[in-house]
DSSP file (Angstrom, degrees, kcal/mol; ACC not computed):
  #  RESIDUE AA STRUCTURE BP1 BP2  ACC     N-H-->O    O-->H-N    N-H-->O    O-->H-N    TCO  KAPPA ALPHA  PHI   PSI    X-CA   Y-CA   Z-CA
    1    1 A X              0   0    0      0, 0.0     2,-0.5     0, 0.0     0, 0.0   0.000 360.0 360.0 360.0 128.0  100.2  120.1  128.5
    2    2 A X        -     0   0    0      1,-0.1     0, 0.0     0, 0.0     0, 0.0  -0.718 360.0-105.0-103.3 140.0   98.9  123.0  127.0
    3    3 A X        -     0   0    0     -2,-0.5    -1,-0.1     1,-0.0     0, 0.0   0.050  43.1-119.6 -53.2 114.3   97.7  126.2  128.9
    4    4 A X        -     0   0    0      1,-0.0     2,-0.5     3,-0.0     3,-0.0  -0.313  32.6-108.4 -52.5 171.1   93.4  126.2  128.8
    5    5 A X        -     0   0    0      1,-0.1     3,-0.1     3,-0.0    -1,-0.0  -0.864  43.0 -95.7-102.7 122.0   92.2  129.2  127.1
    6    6 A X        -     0   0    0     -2,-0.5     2,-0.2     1,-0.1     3,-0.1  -0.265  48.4 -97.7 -58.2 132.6   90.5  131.8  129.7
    7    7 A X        -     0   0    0      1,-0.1    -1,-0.1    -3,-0.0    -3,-0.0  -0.572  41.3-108.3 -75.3 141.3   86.8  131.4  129.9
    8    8 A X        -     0   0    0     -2,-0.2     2,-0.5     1,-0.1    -1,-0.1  -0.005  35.6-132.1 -47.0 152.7   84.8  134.2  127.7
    9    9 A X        -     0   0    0     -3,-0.1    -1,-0.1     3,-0.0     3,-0.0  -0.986  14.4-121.6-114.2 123.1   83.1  136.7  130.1
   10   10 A X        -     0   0    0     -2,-0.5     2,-2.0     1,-0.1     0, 0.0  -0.149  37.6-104.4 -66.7 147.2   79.8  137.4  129.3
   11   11 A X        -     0   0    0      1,-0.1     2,-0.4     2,-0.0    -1,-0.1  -0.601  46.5-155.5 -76.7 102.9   79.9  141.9  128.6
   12   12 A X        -     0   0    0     -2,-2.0     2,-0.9    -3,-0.0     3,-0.1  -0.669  10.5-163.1 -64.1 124.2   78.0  142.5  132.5
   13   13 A X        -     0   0    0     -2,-0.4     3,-0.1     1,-0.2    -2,-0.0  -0.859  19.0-102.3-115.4 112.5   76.5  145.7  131.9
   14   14 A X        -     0   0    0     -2,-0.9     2,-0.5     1,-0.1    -1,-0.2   0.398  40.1 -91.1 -29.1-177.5   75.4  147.6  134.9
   15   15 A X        -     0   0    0     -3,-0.1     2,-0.5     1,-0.0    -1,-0.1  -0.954  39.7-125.4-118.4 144.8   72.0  147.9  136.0
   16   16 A X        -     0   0    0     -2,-0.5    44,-0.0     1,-0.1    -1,-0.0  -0.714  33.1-105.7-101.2 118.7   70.3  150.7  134.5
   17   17 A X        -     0   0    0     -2,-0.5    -1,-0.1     1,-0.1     3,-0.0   0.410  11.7-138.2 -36.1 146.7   68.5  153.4  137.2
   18   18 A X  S    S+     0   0    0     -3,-0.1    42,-2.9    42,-0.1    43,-0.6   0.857  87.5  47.8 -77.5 -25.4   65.4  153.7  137.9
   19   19 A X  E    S-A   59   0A   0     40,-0.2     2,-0.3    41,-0.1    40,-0.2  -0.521  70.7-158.2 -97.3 163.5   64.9  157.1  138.0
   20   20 A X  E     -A   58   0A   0     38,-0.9    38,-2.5    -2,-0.2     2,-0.2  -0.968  13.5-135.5-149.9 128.0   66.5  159.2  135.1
   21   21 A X    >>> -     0   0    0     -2,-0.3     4,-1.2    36,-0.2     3,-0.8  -0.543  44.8 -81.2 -65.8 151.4   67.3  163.0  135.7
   22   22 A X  H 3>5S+     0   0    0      1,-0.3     4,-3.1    -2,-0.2     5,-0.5   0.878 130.3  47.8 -30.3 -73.1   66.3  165.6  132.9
   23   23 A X  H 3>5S+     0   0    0      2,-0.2     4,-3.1     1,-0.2    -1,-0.3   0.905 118.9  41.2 -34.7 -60.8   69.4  164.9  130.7
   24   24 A X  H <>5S+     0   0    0     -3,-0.8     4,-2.2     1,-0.3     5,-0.3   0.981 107.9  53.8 -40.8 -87.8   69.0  161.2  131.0
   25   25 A X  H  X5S+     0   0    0     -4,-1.2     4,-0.8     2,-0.2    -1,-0.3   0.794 114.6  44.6 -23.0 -44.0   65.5  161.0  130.6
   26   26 A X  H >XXS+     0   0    0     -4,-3.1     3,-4.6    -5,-0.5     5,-0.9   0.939 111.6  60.5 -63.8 -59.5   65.9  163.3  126.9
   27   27 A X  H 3<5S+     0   0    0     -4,-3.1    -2,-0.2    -5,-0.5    -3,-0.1   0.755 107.2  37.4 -30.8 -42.0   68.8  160.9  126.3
   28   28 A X  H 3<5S+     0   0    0     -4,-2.2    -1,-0.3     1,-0.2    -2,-0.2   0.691 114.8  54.8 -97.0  11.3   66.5  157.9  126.4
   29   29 A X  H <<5S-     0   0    0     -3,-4.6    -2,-0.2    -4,-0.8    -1,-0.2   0.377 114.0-115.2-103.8 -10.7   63.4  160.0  124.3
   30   30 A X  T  <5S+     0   0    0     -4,-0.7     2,-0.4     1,-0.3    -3,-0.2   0.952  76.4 138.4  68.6  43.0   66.3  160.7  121.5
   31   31 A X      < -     0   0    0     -5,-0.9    -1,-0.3    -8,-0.2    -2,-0.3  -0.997  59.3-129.6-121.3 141.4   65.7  164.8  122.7
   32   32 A X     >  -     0   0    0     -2,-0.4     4,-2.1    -6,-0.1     5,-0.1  -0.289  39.7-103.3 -56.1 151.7   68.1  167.4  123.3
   33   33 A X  H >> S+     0   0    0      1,-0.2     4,-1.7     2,-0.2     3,-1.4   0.938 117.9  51.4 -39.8 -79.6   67.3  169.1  126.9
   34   34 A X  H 3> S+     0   0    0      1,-0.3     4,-0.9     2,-0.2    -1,-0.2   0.677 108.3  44.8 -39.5 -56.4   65.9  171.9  125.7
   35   35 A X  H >> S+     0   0    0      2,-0.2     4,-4.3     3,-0.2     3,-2.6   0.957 114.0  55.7 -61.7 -30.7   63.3  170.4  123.4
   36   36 A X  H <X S+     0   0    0     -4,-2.1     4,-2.5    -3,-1.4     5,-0.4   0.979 108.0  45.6 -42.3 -82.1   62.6  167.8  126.4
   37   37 A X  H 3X S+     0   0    0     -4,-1.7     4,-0.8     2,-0.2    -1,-0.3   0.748 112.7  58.6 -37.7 -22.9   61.8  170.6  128.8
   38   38 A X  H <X S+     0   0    0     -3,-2.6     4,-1.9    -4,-0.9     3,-0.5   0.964 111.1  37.7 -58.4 -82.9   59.8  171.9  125.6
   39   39 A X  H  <>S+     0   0    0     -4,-4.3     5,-0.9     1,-0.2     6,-0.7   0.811 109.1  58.6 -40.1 -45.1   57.7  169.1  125.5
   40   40 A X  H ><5S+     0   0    0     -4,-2.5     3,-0.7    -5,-0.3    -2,-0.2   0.780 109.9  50.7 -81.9 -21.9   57.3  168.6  129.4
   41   41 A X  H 3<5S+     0   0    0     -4,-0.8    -1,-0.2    -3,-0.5    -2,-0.2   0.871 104.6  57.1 -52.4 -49.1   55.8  172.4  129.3
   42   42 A X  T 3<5S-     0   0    0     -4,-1.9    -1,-0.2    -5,-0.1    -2,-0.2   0.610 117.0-121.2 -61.4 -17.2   53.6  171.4  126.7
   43   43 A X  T < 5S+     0   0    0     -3,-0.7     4,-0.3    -4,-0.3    -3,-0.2   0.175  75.9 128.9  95.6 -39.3   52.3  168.7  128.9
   44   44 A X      < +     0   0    0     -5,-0.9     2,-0.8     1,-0.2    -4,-0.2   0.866  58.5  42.7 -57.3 -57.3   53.5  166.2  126.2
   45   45 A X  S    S-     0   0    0     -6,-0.7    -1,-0.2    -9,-0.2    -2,-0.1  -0.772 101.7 -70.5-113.0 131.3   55.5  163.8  128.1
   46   46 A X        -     0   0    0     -2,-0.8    -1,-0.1     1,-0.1    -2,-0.1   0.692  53.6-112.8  14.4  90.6   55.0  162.0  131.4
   47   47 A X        -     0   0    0     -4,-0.3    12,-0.3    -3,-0.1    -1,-0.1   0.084  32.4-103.8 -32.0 151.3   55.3  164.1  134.4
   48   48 A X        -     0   0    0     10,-0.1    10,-0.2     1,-0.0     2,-0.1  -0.643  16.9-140.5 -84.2 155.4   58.5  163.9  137.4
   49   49 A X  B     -B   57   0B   0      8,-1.8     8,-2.2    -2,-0.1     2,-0.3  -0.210  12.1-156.0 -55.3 165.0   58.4  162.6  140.4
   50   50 A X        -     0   0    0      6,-0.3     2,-0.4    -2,-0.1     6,-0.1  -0.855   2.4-160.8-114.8 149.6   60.2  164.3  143.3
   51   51 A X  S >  S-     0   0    0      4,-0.4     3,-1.1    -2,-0.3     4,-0.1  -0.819  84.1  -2.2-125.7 137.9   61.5  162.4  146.4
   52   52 A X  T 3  S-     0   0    0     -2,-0.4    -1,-0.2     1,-0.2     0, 0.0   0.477 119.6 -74.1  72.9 -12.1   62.1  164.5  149.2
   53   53 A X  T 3  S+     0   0    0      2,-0.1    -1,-0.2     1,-0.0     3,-0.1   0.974  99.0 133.1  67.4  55.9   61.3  168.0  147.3
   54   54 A X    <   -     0   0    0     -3,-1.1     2,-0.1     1,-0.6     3,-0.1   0.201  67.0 -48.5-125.8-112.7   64.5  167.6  145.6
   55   55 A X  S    S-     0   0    0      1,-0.2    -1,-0.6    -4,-0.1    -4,-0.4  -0.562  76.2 -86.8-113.8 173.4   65.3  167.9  142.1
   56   56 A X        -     0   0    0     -2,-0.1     2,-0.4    -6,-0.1    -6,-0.3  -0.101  39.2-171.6 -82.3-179.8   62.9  166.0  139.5
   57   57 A X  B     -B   49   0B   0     -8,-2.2    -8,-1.8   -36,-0.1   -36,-0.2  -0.685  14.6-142.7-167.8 137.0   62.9  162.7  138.2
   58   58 A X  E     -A   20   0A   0    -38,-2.5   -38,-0.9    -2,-0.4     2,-0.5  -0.446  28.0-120.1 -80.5 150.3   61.3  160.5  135.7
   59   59 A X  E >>  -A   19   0A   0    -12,-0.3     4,-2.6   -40,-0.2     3,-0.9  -0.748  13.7-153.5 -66.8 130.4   60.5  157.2  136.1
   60   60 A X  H 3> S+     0   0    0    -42,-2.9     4,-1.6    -2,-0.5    -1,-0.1   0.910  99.0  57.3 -99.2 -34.1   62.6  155.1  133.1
   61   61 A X  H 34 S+     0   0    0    -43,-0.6    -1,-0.3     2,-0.2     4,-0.3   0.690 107.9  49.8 -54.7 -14.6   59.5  152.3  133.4
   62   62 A X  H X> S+     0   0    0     -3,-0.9     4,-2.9     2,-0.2     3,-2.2   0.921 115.1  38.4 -94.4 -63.3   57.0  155.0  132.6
   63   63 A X  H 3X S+     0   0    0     -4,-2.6     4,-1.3     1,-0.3    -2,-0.2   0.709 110.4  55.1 -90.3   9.2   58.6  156.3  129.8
   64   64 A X  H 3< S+     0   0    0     -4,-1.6     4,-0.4    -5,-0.2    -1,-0.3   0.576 115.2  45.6 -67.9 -19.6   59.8  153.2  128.4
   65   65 A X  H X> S+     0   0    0     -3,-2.2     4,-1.2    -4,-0.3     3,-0.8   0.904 112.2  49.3-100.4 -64.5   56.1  152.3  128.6
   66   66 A X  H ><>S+     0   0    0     -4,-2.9     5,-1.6     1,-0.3     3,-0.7   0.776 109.1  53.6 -38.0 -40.1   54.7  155.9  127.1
   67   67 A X  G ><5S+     0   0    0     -4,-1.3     3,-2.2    -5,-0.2    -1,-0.3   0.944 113.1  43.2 -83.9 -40.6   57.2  155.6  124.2
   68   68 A X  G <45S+     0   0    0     -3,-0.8    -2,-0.2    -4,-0.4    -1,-0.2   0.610 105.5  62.4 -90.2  17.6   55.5  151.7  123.4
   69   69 A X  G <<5S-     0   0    0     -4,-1.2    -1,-0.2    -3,-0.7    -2,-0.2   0.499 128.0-108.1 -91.0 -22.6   52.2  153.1  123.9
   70   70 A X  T < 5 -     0   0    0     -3,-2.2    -3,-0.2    -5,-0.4    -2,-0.1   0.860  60.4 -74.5 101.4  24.5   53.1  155.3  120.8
   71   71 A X      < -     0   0    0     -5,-1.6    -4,-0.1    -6,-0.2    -1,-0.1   0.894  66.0-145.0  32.4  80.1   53.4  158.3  122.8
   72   72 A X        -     0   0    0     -6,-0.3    -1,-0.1     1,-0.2     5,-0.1  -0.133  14.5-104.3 -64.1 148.3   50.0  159.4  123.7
   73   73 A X    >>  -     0   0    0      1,-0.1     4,-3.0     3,-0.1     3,-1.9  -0.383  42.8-103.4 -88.9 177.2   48.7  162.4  124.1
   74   74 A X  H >> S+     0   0    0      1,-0.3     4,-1.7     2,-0.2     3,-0.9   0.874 116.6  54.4 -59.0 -49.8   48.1  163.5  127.6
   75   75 A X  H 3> S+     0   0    0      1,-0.3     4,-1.6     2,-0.2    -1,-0.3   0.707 115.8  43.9 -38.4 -37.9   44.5  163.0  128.0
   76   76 A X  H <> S+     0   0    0     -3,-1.9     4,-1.6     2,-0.2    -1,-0.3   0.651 111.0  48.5 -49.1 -50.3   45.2  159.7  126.9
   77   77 A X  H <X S+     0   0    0     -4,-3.0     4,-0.8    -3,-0.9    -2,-0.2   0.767 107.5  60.0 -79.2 -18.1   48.2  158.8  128.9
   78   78 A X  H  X S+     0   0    0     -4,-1.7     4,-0.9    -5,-0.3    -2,-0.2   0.982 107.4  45.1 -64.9 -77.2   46.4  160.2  132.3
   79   79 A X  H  < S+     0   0    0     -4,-1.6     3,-0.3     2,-0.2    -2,-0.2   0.704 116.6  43.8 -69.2 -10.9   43.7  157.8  132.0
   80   80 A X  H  < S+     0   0    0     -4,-1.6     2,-2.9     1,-0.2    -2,-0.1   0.837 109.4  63.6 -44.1-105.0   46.4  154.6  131.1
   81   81 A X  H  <        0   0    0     -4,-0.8    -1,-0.2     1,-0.2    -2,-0.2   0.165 360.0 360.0   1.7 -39.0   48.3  156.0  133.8
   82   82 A X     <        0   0    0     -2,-2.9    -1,-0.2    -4,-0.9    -2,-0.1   0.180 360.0 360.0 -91.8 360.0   45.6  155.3  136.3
């Protein structure tokens, strides 16, 4: 009798936060920090949250949504947003 062949395992991929810290949050906008922080001066992309008064944090639904909205400018993304 020959030995079954071990069932495939499907690649389980963690689950990916909800919240994204600065680094992250560039990571998934394709920005280096620095321009990110650039942009987030400017207004340009989606304000943080903070929980607790602690450090900030984007929501990863928000900007997942701002980026397939075409990035809008803020006046525009305030009133979606609402």
């Amino acid at each position: 009798m020959k030995n079954a062949a071990p069932a495939a395992t499907a690649d389980v991929q963690p689950p990916q936060p909800l919240l994204l810290r600065a680094a992250e949050a560039a990571a998934l906008l394709g920005l280096k920090k620095t321009s990110f922080y650039g942009k987030l001066s400017q207004g340009v992309i989606p304000a943080p949250i903070r929980i607790g008064g602690g450090d900030p944090r984007w929501r990863r639904a928000e900007l997942e949504q701002w980026v397939a909205d075409g990035c809008p400018r803020p006046d525009c993304w305030e009133r979606n947003a609402e």
